[in-house]
C-alpha positions in Angstrom: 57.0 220.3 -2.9 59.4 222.7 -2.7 58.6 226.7 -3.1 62.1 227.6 -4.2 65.1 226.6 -6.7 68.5 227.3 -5.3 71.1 227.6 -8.8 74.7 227.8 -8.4 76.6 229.0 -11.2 79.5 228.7 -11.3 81.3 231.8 -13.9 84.7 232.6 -15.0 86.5 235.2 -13.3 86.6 237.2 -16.4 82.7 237.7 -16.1 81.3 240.3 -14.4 79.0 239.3 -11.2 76.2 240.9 -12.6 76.4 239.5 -16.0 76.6 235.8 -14.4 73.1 234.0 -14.9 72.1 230.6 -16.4 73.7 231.5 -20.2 76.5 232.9 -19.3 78.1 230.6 -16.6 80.4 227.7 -17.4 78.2 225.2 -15.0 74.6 225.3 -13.0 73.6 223.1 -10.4 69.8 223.2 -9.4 68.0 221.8 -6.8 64.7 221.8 -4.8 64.7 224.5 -1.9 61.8 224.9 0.7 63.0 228.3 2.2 64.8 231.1 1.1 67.4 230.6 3.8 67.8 227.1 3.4 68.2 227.9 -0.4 71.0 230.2 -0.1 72.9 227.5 2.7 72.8 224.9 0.0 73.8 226.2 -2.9 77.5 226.8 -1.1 77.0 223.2 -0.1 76.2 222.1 -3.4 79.3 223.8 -5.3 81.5 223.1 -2.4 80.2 218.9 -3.1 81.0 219.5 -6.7 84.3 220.0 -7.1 83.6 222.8 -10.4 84.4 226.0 -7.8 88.3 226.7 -8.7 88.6 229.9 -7.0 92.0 230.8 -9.5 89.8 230.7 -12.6 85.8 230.7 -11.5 83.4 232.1 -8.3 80.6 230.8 -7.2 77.0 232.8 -7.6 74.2 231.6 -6.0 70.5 232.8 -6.8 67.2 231.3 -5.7 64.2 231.7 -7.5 60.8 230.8 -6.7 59.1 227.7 -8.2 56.8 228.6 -11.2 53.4 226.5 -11.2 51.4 226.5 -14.5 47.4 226.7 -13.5 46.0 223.3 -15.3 43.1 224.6 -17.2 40.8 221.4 -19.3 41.5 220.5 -23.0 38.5 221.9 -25.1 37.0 217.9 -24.7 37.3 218.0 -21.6 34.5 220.8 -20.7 31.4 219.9 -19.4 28.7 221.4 -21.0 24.6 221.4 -19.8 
């Protein structure tokens, strides 16, 4: 599995780059990543694939995030007791 997320978003001109994230943009593509580097090189590839970039009304961000894991812990039921 994958360690990291690459998202595209692709905002409106009229936003800010720093206010750009996953609420604010007008479309987010995300997909599997398994290095930072190879995050970053998709994400262009994956707007540019998309056809949403329109460089007269939107830009292109891309962020990569690491993969979050939640620890499986047993149901209550599941305990073994002695």
């Amino acid at each position: 599995m994958a360690d990291f997320l690459t998202v595209a978003l692709i905002c409106a001109r009229t936003l800010a780059a720093p206010d750009c994230s996953r609420d604010t943009a007008l479309d987010v593509i995300v997909a599997p990543a398994p290095t930072p580097i190879s995050c970053v090189m998709q994400g262009e590839a994956l707007a540019a694939r998309s056809g949403l970039v329109d460089r007269a009304v939107t830009y292109l961000k891309v962020a990569c995030e690491r993969r979050r894991t939640a620890a499986l812990q047993p149901a209550p039921d599941d305990r073994l007791e002695h």
